[in-house]
N, C-alpha and C positions, 0 to 999 in steps of 0.2 A: 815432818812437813813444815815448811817455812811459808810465812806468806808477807809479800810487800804490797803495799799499797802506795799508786803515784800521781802524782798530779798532775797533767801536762797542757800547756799553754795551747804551745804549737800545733796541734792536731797534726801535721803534716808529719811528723816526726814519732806517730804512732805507729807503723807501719816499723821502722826503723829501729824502736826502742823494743818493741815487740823481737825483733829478730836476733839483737844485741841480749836480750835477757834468755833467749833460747840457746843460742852460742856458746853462751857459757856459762848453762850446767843446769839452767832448769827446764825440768821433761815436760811443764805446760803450762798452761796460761789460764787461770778460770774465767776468767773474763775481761771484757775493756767495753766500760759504761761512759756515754758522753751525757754533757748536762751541759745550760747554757746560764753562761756568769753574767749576762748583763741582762738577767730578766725584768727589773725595774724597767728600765730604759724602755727595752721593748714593749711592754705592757703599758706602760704609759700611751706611746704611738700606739698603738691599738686602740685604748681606750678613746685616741683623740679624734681618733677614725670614724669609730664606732658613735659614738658623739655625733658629728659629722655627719652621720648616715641617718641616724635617729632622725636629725632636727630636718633634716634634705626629704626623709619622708614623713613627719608630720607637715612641714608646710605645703607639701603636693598635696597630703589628705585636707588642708584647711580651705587651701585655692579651689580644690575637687568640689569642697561641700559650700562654694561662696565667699569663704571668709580668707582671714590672714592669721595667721600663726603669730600668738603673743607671747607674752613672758614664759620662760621655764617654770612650773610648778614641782616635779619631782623628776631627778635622775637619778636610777639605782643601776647596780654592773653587778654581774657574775663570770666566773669564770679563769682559766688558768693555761698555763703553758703545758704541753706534752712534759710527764713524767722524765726522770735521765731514761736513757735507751741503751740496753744492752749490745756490743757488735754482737750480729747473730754469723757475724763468719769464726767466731774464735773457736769451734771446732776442729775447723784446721791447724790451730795455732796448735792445738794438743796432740793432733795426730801425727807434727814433722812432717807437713807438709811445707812450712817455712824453710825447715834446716836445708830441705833438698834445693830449695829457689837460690837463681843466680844476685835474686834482688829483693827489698824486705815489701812483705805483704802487703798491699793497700788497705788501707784502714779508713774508711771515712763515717764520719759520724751522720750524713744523710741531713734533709733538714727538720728543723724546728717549728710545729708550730703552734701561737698563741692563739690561742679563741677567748674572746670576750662577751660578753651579751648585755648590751645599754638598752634601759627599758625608761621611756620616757614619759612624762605628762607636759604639755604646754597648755596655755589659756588659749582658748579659740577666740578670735576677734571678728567679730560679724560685719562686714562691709560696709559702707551706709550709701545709699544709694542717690 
């Protein structure tokens, strides 16, 4: 048993290379896992978001209870991106259902998504009247 492991940029071209390695001469595929390379980035946006939302509803709760929403005292985050994702179609890549296609299997990775959870403190400011 031989086994490669590959990298691929282009997603698009999964479908393609899947059929290409079937072609010629291997009887299966065990899997094709996606993961996303720019998790920083995303996580950040999220995190900015999430921020964002926090502070949009402490100051409704501040207005609600009279007051105004003051300094940030504590912001803490948890939280993380969807694990890589197995294709759950690559059963057929094993059965030669590919070999019989006039065209290479669609392969999509589906989407990603980030969940984050910002927990906040701010100073409440009491309005003066």
């Amino acid at each position: 048993m031989h086994r490669i492991r590959m990298r691929v940029r282009e997603v698009d071209l999964a479908g393609a290379i899947a059929e290409c390695v079937l072609d010629n001469g291997a009887d299966r595929i065990e899997s094709v896992m996606f993961s996303v390379s720019n998790l920083d980035r995303s996580r950040e946006e999220a995190l900015m978001q999430a921020v964002g939302q926090a502070r949009s509803d402490a100051a409704a709760i501040a207005k609600a209870a009279g007051g105004e929403l003051g300094r940030p005292i504590e912001l803490t985050t948890q939280g993380t991106a969807t694990p890589p994702r197995t294709y759950s179609g690559y059963a057929e890549l094993r059965s030669g259902v590919v070999q019989s296609s006039s065209s290479p299997p669609s392969i999509t990775p589906g989407p990603t998504t980030i969940t984050v959870t910002v927990l906040g403190r701010w100073a409440f400011t009491a309005v003066k009247q």
